[in-house]
py3Dmol code that shows the C-alpha trace and the ligand (Angstrom):
import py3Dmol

protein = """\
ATOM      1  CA  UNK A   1      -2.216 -21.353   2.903  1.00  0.00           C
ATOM      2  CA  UNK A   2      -0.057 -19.711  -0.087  1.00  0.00           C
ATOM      3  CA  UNK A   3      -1.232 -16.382  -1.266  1.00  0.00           C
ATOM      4  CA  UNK A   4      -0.931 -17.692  -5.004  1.00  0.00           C
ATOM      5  CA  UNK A   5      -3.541 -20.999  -3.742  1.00  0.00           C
ATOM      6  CA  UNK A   6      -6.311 -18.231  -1.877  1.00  0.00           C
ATOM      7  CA  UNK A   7      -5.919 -15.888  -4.902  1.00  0.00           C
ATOM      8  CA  UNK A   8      -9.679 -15.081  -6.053  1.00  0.00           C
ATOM      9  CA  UNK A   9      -9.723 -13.706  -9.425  1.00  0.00           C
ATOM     10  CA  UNK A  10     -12.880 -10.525 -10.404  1.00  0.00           C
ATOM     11  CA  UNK A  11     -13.685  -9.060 -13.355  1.00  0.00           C
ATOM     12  CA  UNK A  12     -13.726  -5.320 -12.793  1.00  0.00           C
ATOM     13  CA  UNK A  13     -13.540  -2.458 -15.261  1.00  0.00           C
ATOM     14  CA  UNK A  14     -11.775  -4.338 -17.572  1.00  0.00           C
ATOM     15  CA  UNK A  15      -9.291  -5.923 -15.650  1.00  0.00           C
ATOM     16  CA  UNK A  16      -9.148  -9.274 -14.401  1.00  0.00           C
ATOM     17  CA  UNK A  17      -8.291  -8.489 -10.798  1.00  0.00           C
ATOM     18  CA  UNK A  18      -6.668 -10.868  -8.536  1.00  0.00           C
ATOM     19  CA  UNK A  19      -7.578 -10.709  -4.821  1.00  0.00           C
ATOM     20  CA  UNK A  20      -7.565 -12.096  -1.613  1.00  0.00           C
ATOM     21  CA  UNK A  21     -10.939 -12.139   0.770  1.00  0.00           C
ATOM     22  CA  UNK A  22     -10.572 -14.423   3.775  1.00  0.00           C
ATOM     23  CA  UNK A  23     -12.385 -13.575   7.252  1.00  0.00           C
ATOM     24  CA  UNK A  24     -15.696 -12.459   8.317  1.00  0.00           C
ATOM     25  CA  UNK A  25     -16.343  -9.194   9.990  1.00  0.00           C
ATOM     26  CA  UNK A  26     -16.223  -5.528   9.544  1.00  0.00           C
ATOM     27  CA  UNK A  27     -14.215  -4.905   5.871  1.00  0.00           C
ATOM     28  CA  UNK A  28     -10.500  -3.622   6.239  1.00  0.00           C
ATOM     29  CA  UNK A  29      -9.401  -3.406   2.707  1.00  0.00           C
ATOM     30  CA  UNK A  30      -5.527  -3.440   2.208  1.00  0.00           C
ATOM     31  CA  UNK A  31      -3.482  -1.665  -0.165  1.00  0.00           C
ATOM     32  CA  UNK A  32       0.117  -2.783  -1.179  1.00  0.00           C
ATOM     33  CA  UNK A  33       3.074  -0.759  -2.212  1.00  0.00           C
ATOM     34  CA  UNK A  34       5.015  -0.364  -4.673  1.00  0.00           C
ATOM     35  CA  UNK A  35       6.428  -2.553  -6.098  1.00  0.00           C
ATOM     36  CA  UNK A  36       4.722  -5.308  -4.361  1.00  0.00           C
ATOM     37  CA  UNK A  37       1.601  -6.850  -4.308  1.00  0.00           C
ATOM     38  CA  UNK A  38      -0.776  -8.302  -2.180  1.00  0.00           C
ATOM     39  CA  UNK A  39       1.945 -10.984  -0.369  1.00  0.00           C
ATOM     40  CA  UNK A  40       3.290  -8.432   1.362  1.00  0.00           C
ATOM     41  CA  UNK A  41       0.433  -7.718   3.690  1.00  0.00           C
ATOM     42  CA  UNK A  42       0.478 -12.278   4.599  1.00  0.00           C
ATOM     43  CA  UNK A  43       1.297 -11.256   7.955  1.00  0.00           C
ATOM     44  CA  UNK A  44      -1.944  -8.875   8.728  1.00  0.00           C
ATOM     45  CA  UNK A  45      -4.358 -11.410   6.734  1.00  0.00           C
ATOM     46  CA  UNK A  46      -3.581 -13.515   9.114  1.00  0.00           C
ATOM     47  CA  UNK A  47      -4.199 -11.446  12.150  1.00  0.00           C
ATOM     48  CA  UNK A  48      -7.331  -9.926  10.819  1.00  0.00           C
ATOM     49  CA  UNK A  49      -9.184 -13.361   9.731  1.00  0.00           C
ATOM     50  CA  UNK A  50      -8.304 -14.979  12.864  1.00  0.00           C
ATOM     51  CA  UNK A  51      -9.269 -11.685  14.736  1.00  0.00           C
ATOM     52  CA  UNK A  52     -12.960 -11.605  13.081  1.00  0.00           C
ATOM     53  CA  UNK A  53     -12.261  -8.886  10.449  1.00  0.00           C
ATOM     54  CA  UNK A  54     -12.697  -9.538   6.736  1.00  0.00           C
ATOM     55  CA  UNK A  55      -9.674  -8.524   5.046  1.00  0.00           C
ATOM     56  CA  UNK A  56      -9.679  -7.918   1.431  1.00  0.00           C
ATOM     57  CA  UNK A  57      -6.601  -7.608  -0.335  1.00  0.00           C
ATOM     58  CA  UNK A  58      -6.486  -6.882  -4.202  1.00  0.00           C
ATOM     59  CA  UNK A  59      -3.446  -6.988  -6.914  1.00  0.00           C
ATOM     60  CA  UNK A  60      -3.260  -3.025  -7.836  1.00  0.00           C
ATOM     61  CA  UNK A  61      -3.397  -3.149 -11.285  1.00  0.00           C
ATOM     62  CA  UNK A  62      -0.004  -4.095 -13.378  1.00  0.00           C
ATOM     63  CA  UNK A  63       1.444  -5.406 -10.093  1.00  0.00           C
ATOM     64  CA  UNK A  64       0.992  -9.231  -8.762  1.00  0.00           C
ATOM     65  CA  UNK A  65      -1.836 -11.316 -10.492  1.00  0.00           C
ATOM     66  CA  UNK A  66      -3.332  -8.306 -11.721  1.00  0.00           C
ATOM     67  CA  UNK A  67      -2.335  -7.489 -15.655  1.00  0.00           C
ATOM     68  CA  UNK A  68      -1.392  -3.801 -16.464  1.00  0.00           C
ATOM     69  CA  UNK A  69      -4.002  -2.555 -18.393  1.00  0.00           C
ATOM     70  CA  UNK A  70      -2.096   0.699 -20.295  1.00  0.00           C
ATOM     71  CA  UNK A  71       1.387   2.657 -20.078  1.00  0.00           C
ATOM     72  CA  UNK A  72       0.329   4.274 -16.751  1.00  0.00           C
ATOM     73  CA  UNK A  73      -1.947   3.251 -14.108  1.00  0.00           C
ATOM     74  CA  UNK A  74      -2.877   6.050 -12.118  1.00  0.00           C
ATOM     75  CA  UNK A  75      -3.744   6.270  -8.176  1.00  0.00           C
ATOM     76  CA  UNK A  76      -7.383   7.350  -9.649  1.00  0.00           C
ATOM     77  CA  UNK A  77      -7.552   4.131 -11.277  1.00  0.00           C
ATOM     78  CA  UNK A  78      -6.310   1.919  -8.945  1.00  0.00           C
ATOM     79  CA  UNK A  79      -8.909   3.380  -6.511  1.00  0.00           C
ATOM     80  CA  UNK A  80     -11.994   3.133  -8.598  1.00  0.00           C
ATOM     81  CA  UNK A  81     -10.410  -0.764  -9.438  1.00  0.00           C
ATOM     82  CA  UNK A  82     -10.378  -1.109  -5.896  1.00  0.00           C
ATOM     83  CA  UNK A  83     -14.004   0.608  -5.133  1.00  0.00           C
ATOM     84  CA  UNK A  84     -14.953  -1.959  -8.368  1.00  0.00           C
ATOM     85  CA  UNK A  85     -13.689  -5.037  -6.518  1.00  0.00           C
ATOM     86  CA  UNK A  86     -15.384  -4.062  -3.414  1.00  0.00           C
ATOM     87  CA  UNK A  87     -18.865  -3.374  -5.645  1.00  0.00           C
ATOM     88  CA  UNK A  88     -18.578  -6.656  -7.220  1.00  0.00           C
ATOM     89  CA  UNK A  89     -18.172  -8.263  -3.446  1.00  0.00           C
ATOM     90  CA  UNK A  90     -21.327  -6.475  -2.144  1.00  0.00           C
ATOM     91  CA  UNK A  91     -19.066  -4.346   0.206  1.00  0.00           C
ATOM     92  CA  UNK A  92     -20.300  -0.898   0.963  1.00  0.00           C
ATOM     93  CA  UNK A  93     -17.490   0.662   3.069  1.00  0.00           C
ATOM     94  CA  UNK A  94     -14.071  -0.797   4.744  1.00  0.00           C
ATOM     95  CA  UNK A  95     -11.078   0.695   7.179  1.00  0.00           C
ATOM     96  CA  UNK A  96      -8.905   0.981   4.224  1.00  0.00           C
ATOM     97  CA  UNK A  97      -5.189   0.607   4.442  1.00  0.00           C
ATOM     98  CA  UNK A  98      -2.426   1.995   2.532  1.00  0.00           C
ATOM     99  CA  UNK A  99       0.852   1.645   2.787  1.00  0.00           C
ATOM    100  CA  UNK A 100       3.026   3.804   0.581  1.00  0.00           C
ATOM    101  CA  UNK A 101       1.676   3.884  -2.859  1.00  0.00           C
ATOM    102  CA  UNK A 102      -1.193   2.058  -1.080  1.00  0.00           C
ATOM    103  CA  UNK A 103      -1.207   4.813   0.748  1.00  0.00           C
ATOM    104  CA  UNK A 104      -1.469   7.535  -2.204  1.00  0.00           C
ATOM    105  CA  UNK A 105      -4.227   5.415  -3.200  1.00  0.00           C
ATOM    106  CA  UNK A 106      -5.934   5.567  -0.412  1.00  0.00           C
ATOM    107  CA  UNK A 107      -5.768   9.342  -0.900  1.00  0.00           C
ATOM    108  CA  UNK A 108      -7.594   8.899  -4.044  1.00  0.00           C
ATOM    109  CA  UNK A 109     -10.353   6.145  -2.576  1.00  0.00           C
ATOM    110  CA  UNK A 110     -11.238   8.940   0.583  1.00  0.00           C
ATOM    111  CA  UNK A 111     -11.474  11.576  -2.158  1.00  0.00           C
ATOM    112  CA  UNK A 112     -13.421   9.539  -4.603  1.00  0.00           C
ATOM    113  CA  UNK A 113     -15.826   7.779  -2.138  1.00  0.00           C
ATOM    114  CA  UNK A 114     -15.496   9.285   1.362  1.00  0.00           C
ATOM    115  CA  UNK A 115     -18.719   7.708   2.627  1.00  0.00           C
ATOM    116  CA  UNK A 116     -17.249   4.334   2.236  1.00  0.00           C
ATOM    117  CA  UNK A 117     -14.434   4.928   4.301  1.00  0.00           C
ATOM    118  CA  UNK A 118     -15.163   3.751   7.759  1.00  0.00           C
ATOM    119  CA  UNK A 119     -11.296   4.710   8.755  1.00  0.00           C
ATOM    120  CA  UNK A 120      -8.212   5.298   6.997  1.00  0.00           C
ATOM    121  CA  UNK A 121      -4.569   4.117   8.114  1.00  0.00           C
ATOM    122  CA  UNK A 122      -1.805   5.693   6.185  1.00  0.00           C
ATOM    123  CA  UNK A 123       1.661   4.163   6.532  1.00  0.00           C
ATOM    124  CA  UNK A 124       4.901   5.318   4.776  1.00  0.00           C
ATOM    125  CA  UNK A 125       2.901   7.540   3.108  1.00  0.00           C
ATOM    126  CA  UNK A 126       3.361  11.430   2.275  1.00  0.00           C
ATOM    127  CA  UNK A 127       0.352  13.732   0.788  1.00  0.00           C
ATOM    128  CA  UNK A 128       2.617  16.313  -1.477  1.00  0.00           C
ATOM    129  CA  UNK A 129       3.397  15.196  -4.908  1.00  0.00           C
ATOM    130  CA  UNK A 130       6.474  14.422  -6.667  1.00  0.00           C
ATOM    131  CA  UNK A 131       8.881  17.659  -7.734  1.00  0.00           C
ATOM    132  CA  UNK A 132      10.272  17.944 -11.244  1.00  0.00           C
ATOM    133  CA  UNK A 133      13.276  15.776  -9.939  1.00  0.00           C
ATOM    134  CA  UNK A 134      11.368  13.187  -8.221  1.00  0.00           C
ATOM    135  CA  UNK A 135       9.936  12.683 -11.231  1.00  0.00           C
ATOM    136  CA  UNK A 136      12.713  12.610 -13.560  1.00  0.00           C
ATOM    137  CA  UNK A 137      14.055  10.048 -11.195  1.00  0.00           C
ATOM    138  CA  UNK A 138      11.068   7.689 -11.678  1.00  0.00           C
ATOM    139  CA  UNK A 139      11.047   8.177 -14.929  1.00  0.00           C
ATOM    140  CA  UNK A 140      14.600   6.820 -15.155  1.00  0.00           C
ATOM    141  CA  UNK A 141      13.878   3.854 -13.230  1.00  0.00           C
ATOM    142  CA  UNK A 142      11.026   3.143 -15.552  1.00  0.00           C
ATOM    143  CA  UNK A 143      13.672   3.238 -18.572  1.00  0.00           C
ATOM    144  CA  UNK A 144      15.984   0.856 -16.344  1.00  0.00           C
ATOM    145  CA  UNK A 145      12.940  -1.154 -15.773  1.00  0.00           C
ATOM    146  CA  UNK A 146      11.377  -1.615 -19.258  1.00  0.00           C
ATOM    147  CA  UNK A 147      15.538  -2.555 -20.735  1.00  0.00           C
ATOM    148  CA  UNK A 148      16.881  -4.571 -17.623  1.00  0.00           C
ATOM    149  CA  UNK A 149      14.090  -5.802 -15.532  1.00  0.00           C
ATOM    150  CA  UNK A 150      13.748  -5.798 -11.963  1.00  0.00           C
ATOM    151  CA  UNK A 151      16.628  -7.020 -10.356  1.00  0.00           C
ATOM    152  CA  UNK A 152      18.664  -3.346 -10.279  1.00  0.00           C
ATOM    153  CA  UNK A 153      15.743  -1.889  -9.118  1.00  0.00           C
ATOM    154  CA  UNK A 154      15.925  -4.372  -6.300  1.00  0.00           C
ATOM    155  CA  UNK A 155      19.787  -3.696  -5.626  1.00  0.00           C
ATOM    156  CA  UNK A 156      19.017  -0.216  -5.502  1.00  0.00           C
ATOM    157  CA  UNK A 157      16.094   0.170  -3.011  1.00  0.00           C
ATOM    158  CA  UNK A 158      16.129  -2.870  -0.757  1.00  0.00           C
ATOM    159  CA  UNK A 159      19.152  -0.597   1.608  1.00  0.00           C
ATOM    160  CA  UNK A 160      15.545   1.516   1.696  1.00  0.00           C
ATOM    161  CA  UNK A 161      13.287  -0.174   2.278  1.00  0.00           C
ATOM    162  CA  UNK A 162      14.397  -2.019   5.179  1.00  0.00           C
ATOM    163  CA  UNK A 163      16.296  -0.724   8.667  1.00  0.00           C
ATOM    164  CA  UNK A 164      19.861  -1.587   8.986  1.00  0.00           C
ATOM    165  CA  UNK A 165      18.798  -4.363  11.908  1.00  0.00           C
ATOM    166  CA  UNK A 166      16.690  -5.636   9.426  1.00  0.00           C
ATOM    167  CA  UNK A 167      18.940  -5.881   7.262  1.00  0.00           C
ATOM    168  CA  UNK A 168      21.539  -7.678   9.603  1.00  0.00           C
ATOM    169  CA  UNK A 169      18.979  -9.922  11.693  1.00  0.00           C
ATOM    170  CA  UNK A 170      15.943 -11.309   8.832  1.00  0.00           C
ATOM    171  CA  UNK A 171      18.126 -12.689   6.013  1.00  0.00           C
ATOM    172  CA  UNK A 172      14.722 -14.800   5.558  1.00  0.00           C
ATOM    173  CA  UNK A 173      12.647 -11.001   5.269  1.00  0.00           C
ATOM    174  CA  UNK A 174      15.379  -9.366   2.848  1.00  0.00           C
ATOM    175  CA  UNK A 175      15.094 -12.783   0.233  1.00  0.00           C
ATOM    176  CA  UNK A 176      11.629 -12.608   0.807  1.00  0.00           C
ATOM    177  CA  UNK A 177      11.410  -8.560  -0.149  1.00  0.00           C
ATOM    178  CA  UNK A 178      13.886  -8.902  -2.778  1.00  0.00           C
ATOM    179  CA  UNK A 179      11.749 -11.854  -4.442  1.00  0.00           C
ATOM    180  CA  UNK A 180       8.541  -9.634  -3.907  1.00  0.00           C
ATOM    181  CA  UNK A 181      10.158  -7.178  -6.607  1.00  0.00           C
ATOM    182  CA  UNK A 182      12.164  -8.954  -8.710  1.00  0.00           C
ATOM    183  CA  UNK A 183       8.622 -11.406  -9.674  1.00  0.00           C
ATOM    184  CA  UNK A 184       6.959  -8.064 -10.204  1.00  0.00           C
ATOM    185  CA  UNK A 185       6.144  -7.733 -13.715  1.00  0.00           C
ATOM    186  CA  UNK A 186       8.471  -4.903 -15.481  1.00  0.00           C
ATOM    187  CA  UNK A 187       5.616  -3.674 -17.551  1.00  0.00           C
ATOM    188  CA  UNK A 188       2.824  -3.033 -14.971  1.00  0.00           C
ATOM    189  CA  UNK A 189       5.688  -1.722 -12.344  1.00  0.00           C
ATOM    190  CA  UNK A 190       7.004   1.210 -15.066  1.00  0.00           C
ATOM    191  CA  UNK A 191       3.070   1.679 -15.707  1.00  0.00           C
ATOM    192  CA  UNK A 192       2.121   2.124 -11.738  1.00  0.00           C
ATOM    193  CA  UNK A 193       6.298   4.157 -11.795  1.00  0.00           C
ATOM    194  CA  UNK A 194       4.076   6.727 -13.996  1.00  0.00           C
ATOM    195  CA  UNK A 195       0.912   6.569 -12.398  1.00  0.00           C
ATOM    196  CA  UNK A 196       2.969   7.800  -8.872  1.00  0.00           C
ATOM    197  CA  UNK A 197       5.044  10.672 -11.135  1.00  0.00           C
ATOM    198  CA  UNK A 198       1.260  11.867 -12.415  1.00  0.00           C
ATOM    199  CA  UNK A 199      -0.176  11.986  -8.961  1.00  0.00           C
ATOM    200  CA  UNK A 200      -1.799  14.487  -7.649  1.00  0.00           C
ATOM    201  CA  UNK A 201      -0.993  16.954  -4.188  1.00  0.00           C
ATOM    202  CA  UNK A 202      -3.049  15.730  -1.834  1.00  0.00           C
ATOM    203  CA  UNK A 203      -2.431  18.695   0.716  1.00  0.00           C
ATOM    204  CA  UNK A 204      -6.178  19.968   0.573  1.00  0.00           C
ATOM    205  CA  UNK A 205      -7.576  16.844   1.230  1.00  0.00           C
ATOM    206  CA  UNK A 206      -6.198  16.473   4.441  1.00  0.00           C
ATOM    207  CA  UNK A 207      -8.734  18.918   6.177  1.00  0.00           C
ATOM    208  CA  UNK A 208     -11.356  16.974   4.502  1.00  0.00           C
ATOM    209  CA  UNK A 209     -10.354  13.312   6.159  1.00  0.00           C
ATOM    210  CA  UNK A 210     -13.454  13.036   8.401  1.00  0.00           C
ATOM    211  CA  UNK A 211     -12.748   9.479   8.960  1.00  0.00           C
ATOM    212  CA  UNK A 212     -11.048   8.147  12.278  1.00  0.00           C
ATOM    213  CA  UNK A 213      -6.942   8.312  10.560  1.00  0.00           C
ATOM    214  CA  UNK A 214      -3.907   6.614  12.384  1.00  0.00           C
ATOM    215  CA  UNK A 215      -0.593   7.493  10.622  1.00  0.00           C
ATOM    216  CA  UNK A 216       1.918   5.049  10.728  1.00  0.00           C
ATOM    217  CA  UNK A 217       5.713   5.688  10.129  1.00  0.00           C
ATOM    218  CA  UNK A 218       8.714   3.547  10.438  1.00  0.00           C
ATOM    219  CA  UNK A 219      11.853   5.543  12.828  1.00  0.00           C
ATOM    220  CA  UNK A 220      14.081   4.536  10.037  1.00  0.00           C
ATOM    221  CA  UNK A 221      12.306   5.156   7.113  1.00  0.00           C
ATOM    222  CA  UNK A 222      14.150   7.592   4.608  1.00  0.00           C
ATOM    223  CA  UNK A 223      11.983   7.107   1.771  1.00  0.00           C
ATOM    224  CA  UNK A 224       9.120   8.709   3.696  1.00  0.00           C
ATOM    225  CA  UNK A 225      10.884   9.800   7.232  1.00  0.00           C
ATOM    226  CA  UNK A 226       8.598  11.166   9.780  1.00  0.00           C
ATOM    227  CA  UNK A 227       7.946  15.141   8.941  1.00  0.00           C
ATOM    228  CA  UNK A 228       6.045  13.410   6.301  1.00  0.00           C
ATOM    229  CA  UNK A 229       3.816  11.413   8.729  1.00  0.00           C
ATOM    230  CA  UNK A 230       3.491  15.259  11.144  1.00  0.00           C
ATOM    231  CA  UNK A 231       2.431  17.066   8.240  1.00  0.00           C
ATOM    232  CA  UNK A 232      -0.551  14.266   7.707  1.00  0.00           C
ATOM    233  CA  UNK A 233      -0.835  14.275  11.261  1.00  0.00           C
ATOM    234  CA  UNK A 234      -1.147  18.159  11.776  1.00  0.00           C
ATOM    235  CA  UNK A 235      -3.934  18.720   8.967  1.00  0.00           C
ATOM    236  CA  UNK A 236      -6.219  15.504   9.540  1.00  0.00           C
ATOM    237  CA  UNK A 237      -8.428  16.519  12.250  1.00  0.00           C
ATOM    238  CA  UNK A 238      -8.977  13.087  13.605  1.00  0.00           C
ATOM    239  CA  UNK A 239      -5.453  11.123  13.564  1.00  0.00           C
ATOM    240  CA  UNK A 240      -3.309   9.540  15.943  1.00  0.00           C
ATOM    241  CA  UNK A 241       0.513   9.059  14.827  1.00  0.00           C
ATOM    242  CA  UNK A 242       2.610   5.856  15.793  1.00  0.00           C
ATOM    243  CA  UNK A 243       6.270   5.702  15.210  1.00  0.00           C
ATOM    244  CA  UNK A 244       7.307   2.116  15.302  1.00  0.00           C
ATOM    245  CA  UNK A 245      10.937   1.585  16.221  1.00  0.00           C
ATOM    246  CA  UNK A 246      13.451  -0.252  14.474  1.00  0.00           C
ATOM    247  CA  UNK A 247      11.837  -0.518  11.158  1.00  0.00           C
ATOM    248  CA  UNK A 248      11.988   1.616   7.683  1.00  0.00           C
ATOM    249  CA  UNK A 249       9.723   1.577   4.980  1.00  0.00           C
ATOM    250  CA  UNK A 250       8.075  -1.557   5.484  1.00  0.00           C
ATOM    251  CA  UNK A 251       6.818  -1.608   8.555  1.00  0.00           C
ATOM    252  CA  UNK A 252       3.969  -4.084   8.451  1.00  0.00           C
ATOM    253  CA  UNK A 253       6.829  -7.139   7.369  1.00  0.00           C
ATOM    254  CA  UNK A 254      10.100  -5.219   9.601  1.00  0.00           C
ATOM    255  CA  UNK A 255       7.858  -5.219  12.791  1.00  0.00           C
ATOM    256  CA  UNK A 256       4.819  -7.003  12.017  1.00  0.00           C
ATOM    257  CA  UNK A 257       3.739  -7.850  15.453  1.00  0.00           C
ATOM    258  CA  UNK A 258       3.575  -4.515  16.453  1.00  0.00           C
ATOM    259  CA  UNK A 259       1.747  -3.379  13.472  1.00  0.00           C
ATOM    260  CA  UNK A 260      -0.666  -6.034  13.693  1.00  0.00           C
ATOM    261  CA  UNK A 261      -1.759  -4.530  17.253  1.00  0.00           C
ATOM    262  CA  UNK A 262      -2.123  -1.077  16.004  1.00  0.00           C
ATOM    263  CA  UNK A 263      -3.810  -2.327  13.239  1.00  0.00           C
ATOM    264  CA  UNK A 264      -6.384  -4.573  14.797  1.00  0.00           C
ATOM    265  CA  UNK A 265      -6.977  -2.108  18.070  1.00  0.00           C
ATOM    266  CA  UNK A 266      -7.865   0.985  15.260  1.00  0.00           C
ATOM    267  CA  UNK A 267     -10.211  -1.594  13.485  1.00  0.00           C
ATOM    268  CA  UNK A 268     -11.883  -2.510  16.569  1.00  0.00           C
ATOM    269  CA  UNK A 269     -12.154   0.776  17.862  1.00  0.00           C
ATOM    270  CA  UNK A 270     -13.793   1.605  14.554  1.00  0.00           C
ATOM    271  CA  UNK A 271     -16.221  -1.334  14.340  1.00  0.00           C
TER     272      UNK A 271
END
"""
ligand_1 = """\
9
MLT
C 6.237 2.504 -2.261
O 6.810 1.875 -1.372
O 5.060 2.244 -2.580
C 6.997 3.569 -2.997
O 8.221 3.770 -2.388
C 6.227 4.834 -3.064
C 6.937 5.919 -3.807
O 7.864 5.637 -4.568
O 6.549 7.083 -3.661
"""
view = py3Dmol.view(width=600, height=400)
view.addModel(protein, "pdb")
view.setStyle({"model": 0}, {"cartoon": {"style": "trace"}})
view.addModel(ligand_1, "xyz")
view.setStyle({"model": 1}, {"stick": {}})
view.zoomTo()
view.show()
């Protein structure tokens, strides 16, 4: 089935939230980059609803079917939307996955609610914040976004986000990444841009991580290469790190298969 046909729509602090919640099981609640939205986790839906797990994927807010609701969304509010959605589904705790700005989220969501995190996996992630250049760069992509839309964003990060065998070998995966930014709405991207500039360090909460952590990074990845998966690694007491070859940035589409097993053998483990 199409994401867009199983898309479940819940009002949650004033947001009309679209979501996904297929399966039945233990909760693993999945958190999409940036800027994507819930389609790009189709492959591990998939796995986890046939593998008795209920996954719950929502729309972060100003990405996908979820409106924007101000100039910045912030990883504090999308993890109070997200600790909303699971409220309004009667879901006390999950294995929550993040991957990238999922994964700052995810940050905020352990901070926030730590008893509701049953485990945590972190993928393409980093904990540090942005420095003043990092985010004078966002901030100029937010002024390219809001005049020109998404398509030179697209240009510009798709060499990225995906390996160079990726690149070469899935023409099908590059059109379908490509289209996964260029629908994104320009508005709610530049307001989620902002919300990653305003973010936190989340060094110090690393040593507070009591839940069961794996770190995932792609070989390839140079948006978040692997020192930023060690330093996770080193300060979260209980994490395993898995480098998956031949992918970059995303590697739950790049090398979903082998994802998929690392995913579903930490939930089970967990559960
Ligand atoms: C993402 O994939 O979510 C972004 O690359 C995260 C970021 O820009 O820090």
């Amino acid at each position: 089935m199409s994401d867009s046909s199983r898309t479940k729509f819940a009002s949650v602090r004033g947001l009309e939230m679209g979501y996904i919640d297929v399966g039945s099981g233990a909760v693993v609640l999945l958190l999409h980059g940036f800027p994507f939205d819930k389609s790009m986790w189709s492959e591990q839906i998939e796995v986890l609803a046939t593998g008795g797990f209920r996954a719950v994927v929502p729309d972060l807010r100003g990405l996908g079917e979820t409106r924007a609701a101000g100039e910045i969304s912030t990883m504090g509010d999308m993890a109070r939307d997200a600790a909303a959605l699971l409220d309004e589904l009667k879901i006390e705790g999950a294995t929550v996955v993040g991957l990238s700005m999922g994964g700052y989220v995810a940050f905020e969501f352990a901070y926030l609610f730590p008893s509701r995190v049953r485990g945590l996996i972190l993928a393409g992630t980093r904990a540090p914040a942005d420095n003043d250049q990092e985010k004078a760069g966002r901030e100029q992509q937010v002024l390219t976004m809001l005049r020109a839309g998404m398509v030179p964003i697209s240009i510009a990060t798709l060499p990225k986000l995906l390996a160079e065998r990726t690149r070469a070998e899935k023409p099908d995966m590059v059109k379908r990444v490509r289209t996964l930014i260029t629908r994104s709405d320009p508005k709610g991207a530049a307001a989620a841009q902002r919300g990653m500039a305003a973010r936190r360090d989340y060094t110090d909460d690393l040593s507070n991580i009591n839940a069961p952590t794996l770190i995932i990074v792609g070989r390839e990845d140079p948006i978040r290469p692997i020192s930023d998966a060690e330093f996770m690694h080193e300060r979260i007491a209980d994490s395993r790190l898995e480098i998956i070859e031949d992918a970059a940035h995303m590697t739950n589409m790049e090398q979903a298969d082998i994802f998929n097993r690392l995913l579903v053998g930490f939930a089970q483990l967990i559960h």
